[in-house]
C-alpha positions in Angstrom: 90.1 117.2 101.1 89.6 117.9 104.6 92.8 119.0 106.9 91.7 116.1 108.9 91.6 113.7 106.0 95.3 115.3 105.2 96.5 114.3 108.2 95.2 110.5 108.6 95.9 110.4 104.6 98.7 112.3 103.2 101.2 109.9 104.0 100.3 106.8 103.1 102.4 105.1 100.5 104.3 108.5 99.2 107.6 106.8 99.8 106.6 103.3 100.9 109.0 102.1 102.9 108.4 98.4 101.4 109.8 100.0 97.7 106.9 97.4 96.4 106.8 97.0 92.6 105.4 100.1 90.8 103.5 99.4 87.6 106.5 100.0 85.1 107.3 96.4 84.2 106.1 96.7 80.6 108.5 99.6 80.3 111.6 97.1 80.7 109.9 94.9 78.2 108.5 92.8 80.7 104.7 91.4 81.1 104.3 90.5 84.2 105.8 91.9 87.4 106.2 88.6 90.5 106.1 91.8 93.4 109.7 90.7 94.7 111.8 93.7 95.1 114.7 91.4 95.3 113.9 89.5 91.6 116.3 90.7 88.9 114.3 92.3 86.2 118.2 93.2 84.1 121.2 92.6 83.5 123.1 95.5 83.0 126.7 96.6 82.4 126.3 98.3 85.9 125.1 95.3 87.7 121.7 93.3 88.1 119.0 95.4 88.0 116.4 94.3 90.7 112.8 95.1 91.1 114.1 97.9 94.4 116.4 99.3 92.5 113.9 100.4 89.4 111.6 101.4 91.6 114.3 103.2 93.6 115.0 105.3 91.1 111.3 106.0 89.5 110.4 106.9 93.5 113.1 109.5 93.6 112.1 110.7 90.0 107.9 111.4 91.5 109.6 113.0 94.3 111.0 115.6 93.0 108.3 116.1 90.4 106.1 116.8 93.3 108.5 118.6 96.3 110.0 120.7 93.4 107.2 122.9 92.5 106.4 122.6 96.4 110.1 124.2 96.8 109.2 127.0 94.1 106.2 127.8 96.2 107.8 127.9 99.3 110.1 130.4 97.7 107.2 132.9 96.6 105.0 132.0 99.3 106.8 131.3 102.7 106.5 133.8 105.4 109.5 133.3 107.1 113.2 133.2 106.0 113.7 129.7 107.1 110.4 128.4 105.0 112.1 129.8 102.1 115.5 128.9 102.9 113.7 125.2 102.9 111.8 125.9 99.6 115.7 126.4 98.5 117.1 123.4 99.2 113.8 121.4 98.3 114.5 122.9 94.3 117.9 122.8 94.3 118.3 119.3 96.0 115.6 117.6 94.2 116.9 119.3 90.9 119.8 117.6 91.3 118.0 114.3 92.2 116.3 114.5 88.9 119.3 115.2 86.5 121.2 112.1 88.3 118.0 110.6 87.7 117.5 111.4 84.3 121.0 110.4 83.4 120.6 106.8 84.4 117.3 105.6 83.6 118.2 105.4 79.7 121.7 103.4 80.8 119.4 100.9 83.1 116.3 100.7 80.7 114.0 102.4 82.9 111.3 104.3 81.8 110.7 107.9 84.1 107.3 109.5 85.0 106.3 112.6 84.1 103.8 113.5 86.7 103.9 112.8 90.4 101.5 109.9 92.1 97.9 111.4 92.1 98.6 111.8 96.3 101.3 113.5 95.8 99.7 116.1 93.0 97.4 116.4 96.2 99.7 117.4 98.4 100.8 120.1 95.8 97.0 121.5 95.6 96.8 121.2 99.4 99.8 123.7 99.5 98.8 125.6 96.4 95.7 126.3 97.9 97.0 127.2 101.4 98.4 131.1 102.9 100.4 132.3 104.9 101.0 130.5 108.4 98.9 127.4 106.7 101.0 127.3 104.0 104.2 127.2 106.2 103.1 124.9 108.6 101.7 122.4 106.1 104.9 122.6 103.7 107.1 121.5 107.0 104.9 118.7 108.1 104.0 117.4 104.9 107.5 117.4 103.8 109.1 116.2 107.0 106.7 113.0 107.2 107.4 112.0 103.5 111.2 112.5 103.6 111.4 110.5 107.4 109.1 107.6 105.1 112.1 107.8 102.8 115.2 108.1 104.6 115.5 104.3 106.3 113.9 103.1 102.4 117.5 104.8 100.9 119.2 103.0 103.4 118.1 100.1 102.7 118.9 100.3 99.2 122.3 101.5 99.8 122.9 98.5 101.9 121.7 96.0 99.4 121.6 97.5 95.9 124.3 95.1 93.8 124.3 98.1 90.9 126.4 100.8 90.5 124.7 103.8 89.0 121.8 102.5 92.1 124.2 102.8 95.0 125.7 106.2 93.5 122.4 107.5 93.5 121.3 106.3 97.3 124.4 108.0 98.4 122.9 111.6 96.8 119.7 110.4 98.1 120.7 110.0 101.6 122.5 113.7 101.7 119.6 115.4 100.0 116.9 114.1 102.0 119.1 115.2 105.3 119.5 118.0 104.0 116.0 118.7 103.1 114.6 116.9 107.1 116.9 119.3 108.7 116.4 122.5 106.7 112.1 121.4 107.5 112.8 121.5 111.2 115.0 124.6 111.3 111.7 126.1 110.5 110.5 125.1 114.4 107.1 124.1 112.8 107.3 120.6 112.3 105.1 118.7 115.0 107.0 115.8 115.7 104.1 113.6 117.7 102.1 114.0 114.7 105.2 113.7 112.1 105.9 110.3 114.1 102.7 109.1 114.1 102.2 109.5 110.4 105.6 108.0 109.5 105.1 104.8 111.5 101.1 104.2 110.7 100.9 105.4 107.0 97.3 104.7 105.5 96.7 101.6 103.1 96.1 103.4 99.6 94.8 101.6 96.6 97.6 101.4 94.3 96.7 104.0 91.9 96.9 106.9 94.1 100.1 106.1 94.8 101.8 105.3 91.0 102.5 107.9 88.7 101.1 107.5 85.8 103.4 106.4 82.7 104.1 109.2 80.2 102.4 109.9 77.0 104.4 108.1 74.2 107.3 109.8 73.0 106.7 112.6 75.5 110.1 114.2 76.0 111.5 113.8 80.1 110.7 117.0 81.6 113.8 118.2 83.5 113.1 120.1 87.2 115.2 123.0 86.3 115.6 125.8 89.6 114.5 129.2 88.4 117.0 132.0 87.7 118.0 133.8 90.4 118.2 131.0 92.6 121.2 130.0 94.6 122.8 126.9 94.0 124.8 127.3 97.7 122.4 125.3 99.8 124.8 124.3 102.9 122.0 123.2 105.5 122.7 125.5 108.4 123.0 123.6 112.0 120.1 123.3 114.3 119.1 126.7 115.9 116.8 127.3 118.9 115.5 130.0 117.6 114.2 129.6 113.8 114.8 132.3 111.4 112.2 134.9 110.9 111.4 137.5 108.5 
């Protein structure tokens, strides 16, 4: 994929801002899905369940399976100590995303991916394949466009959401993804024309590329578990003028 592809491409549909139906209904016993985030698809001791919600919380489940290992990269790979202060909070945060996650999904019925959409695995081979400067640049802009997609969706949800465990989970949403847009921009390499841009025009991709696929039956739920070593104090330092180095 070309870097101009990447940058007309890359964001389109990560985090769609609609929250449109995923194709999970059969994993909620269900046959057919109508495509109205509002519907309720459960009733649960926690609330009704609707159509946003699930797909809420499966979103926030294929982020982290994709900005994780993008945060473990950034660690090893970054040139600067605010990339990898960044790759920190991107494993820790989204670590801690997934466990809430994982805790929920059995208590809602909601069955959790195991890979990331196949644009998002893209993204990861885009970065896995870049070096040095690249590498750092496209981490901040990648990340910075996908979490601004995502930050008014959480909101939204957290306005609307009628169950619990839902709302508890926007509210961890809505500091982690701050957390991780202003740990980006402390890096000074996010372009925020272009971020802009891509946040407000995002690409129409066909579905596919942008559902993770269902896991194997019977697969066990892979946990996003931060290496050893790391640090789980991730306070996001203030703006700075001048970005870390070094």
């Amino acid at each position: 994929m070309s870097r101009s592809t990447i940058g007309t491409v890359f964001v389109g549909g990560a985090l769609s801002l609609t929250l449109a139906a995923l194709a999970y209904p059969s994993m909620l016993g269900m046959q057919h899905t109508s495509g109205n985030p509002s519907r309720v698809i459960a009733n649960t001791p926690f609330g009704p369940l609707t159509e946003a919600d699930r797909d809420f919380v499966v979103k926030v489940r294929s982020a982290g399976l994709w900005e994780f290992p993008s945060g473990e990269m950034a660690l090893a790979k970054g040139t600067s100590t605010a990339v990898r202060t960044a790759g920190q909070h991107l494993v820790i945060g989204h670590a801690a995303l997934d466990a809430t996650c994982r805790k929920i999904a059995p208590q809602l019925g909601i069955t959790l991916p195991n890979q990331a959409t196949p644009q998002q695995q893209g993204f990861v081979a885009t970065l896995t394949a870049d070096k040095g400067k690249q590498f750092d640049s496209d981490l901040a802009n990648i990340l910075r466009v996908t979490h601004g997609q995502i930050f008014p969706a959480i909101a939204k949800i957290r306005a609307t959401t009628e169950n619990t465990l839902v709302r508890q989970l926007a509210n961890q949403a809505n500091d982690v993804v701050l957390d991780h847009i202003t740990v980006l921009e402390n890096t000074g390499l996010v372009n925020f024309d272009q971020v802009n841009f891509q946040e407000t025009t995002p690409p129409k991709l066909p579905t596919g590329q942008v559902t993770p696929p269902p896991p194997q039956p019977g697969a066990p739920v892979v946990a996003l578990t931060p290496p050893a070593g790391v640090s789980t104090n991730t306070a996001a330092p203030g703006p700075s003028a001048t970005p870390a180095t070094g």
